[in-house]
Legacy VTK file of the C-alpha trace (Angstrom):
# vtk DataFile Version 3.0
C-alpha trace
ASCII
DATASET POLYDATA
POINTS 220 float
0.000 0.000 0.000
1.342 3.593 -0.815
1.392 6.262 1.888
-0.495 8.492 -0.284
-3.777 5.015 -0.627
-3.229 5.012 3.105
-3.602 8.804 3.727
-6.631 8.841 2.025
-8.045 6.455 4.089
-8.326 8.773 6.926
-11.275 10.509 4.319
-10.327 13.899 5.007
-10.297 16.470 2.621
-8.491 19.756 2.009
-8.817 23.046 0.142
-6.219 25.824 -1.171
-7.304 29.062 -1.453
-4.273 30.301 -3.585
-1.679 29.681 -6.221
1.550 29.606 -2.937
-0.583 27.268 -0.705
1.767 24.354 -0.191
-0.098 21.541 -2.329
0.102 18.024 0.188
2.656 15.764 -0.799
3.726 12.367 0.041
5.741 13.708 2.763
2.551 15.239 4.431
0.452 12.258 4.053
2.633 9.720 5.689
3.284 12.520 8.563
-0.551 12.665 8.818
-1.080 9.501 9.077
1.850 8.987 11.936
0.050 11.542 13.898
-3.261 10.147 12.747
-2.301 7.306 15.130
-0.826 8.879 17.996
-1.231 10.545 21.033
2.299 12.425 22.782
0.329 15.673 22.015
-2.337 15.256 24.789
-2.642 17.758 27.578
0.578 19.014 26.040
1.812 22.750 24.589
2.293 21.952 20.680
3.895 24.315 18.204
3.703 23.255 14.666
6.480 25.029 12.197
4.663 25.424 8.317
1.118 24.355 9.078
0.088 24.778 4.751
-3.530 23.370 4.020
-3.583 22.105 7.628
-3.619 18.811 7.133
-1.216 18.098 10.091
-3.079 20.947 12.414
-6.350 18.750 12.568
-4.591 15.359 13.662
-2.875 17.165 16.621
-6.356 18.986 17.644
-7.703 15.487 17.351
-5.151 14.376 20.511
-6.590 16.836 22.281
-3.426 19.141 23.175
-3.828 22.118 25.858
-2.764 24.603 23.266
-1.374 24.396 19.780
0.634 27.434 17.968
0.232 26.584 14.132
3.011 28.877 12.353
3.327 30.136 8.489
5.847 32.498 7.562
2.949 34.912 5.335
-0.519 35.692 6.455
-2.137 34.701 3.355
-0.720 31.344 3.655
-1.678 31.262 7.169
-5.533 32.329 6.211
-5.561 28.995 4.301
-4.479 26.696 7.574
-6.982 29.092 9.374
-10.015 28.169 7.032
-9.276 24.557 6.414
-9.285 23.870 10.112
-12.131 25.683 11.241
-13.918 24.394 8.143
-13.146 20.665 9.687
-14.594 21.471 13.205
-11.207 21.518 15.020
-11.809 22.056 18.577
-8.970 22.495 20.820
-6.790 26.086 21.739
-5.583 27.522 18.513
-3.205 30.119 17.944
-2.024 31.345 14.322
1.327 32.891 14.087
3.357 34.406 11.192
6.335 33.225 11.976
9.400 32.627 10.038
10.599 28.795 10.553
11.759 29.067 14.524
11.654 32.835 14.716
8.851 32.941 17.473
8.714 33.033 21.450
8.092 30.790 24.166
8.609 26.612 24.608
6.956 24.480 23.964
6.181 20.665 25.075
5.909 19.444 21.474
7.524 20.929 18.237
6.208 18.778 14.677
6.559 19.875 11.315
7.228 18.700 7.727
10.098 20.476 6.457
10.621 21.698 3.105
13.111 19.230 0.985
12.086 19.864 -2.428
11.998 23.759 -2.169
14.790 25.014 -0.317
16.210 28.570 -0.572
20.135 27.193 -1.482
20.544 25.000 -4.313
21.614 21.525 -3.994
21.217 22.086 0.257
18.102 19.530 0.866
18.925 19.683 4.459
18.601 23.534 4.821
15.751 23.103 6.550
16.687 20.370 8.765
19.194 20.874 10.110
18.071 24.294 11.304
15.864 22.507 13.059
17.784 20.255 14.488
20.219 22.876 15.649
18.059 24.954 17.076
14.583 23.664 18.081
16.188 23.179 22.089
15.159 26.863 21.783
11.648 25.978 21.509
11.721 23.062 23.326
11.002 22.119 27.368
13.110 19.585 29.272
11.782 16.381 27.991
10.076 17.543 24.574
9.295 15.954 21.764
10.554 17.096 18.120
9.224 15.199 15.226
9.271 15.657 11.611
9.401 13.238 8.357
12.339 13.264 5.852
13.419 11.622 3.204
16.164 9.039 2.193
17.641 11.642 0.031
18.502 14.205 3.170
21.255 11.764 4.875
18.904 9.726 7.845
21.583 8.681 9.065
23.460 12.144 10.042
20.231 13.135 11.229
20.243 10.713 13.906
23.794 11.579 14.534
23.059 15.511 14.377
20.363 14.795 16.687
21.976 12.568 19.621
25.123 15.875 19.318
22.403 18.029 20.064
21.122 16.368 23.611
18.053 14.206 21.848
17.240 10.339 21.856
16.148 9.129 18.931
13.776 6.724 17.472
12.809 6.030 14.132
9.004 4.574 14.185
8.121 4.277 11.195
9.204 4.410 7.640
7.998 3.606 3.596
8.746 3.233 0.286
6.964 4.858 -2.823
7.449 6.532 -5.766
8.742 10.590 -6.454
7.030 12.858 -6.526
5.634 14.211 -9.207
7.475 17.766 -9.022
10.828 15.994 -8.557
10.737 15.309 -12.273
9.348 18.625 -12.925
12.642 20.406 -11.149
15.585 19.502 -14.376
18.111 20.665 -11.727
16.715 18.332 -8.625
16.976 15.457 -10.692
20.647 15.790 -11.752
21.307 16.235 -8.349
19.548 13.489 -7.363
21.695 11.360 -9.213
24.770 12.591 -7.154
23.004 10.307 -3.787
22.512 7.367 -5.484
22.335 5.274 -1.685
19.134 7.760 -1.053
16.758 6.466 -3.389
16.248 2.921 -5.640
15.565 2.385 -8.891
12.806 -0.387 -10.324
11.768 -0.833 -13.652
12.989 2.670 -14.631
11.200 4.015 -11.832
12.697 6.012 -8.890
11.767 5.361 -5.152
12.751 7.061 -2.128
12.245 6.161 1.348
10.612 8.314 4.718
11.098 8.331 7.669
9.086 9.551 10.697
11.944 11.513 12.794
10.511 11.338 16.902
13.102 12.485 19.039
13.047 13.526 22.816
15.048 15.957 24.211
LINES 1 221
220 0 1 2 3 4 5 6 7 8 9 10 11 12 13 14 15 16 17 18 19 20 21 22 23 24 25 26 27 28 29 30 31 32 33 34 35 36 37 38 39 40 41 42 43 44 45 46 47 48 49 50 51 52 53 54 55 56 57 58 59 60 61 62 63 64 65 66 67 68 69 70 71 72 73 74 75 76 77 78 79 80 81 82 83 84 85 86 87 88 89 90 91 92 93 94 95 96 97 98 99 100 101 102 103 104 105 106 107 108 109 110 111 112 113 114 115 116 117 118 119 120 121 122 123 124 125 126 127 128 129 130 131 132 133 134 135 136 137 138 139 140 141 142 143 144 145 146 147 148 149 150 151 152 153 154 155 156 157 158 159 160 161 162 163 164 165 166 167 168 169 170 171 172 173 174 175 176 177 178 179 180 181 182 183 184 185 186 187 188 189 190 191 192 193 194 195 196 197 198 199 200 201 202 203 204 205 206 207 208 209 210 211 212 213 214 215 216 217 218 219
C-alpha cells in the first residue's frame, strides 16, 4: 500500500485558497497519518512550524493538546491553515502565528513539522531546513520535549540521527515507507541531476525512482 492510498483512508479532505498554498505531498500524508495514530500531544503545549492546508493541524487537535501554535511564515498562507481547520470542526486552543521557521517566542512541550526538501532557498542544500531545526529547536523546546518531523532518504537519515543525539536528543525512528517521487521531482531539471549525485538515497525499479521516509521522533 502507498502512503499516499493510506492517507486517504483517513477521508479527510483539504482546500487551497491560492496559487503559494503548499499543495500536500507524500511527505505530508505519511506525517498525517503517523500523527493520525498517535497521542504524545495530549494535555501538552504543541507548536507546529509550516502548518500549509492544515492537514497536520487537525490530527494534533484530534489528541486533544492544551494549546497548539500553528506557524506560516505569510498571512495569506496562514488564512488557508486558518479556514481549512475551522472548516473541519477543530476544537482544541488555537493560535495562528506568522512566523518565520523558529523565529517565534516561548517553549513548547511538542515541536512537529514537515520540512521543506524539495523547495529550499540554497541549491543543492536539501537539508537547509533540517538541520536548522535540528540545531536549534532546544530553543523551543522544554526539558523532555518531543521534536518530530518526516524526511526523506535523500537528506542523509543517518546524520540526522547523529546531528540529533550531538544536540542532547534520543532518537527513534518509528516508522518508515517506500513509494514513488514525486511528481514535481521530475518537474525540477536541476533536482533530478542532483539526485543522481546520492545514489544510496533512493532505488531504482523498472525505470522508476523510489525514495524512502522516515518519521523523525526524538526527545530531548
Amino acid at each position: 500500500m502507498s502512503y499516499v492510498t493510506k492517507y486517504r483512508e483517513l477521508d479527510v479532505h483539504f482546500e487551497t485558497h491560492n496559487p503559494d498554498d503548499w499543495q500536500p505531498t507524500a511527505h505530508g500524508e505519511f506525517l498525517a497519518t503517523y500523527l493520525a495514530e498517535q497521542s504524545f500531544c495530549a494535555n501538552k503545549h504543541v507548536l507546529e512550524l509550516g502548518a500549509g492546508t492544515g492537514i497536520h493541524t487537525l490530527f494534533l487537535c484530534r489528541q486533544q493538546p492544551t494549546s497548539l501554535t500553528v506557524t506560516e511564515y505569510r498571512q495569506d498562507l496562514l488564512e488557508t491553515t486558518k479556514r481549512n481547520v475551522h472548516e473541519l470542526h477543530s476544537y482544541c486552543s488555537l493560535h495562528f502565528v506568522v512566523a518565520d521557521w523558529l523565529q517565534l517566542e516561548g517553549t513548547f512541550d511538542v515541536v512537529v513539522t514537515n520540512p521543506p526538501f524539495s523547495r529550499c532557498p540554497v541549491p543543492g542544500d536539501r537539508r537547509h531546513f533540517i538541520d536548522r531545526l535540528i540545531n536549534n529547536s532546544k530553543q523551543r523546546l522544554k526539558a523532555g520535549g518531543h521534536l518530530v518531523f518526516v524526511q526523506s532518504s535523500m537528506a542523509n537519515i543517518g546524520l540526522t540521527k547523529s546531528m540529533l543525539e550531538d544536540n542532547g536528543f534520543t532518537v527513534e525512528i518509528p516508522q518508515s515507507i517506500t513509494g514513488p517521487f514525486r511528481q514535481d521531482y521530475y518537474d525540477n531539471p536541476s533536482f533530478m541531476e542532483e539526485v543522481r549525485n546520492y545514489p544510496d538515497g533512493y532505488s531504482l525499479e523498472n525505470g522508476q525512482e523510489f525514495e524512502t521516509l522516515y518519521i523523525v521522533h526524538a526527545r530531548l
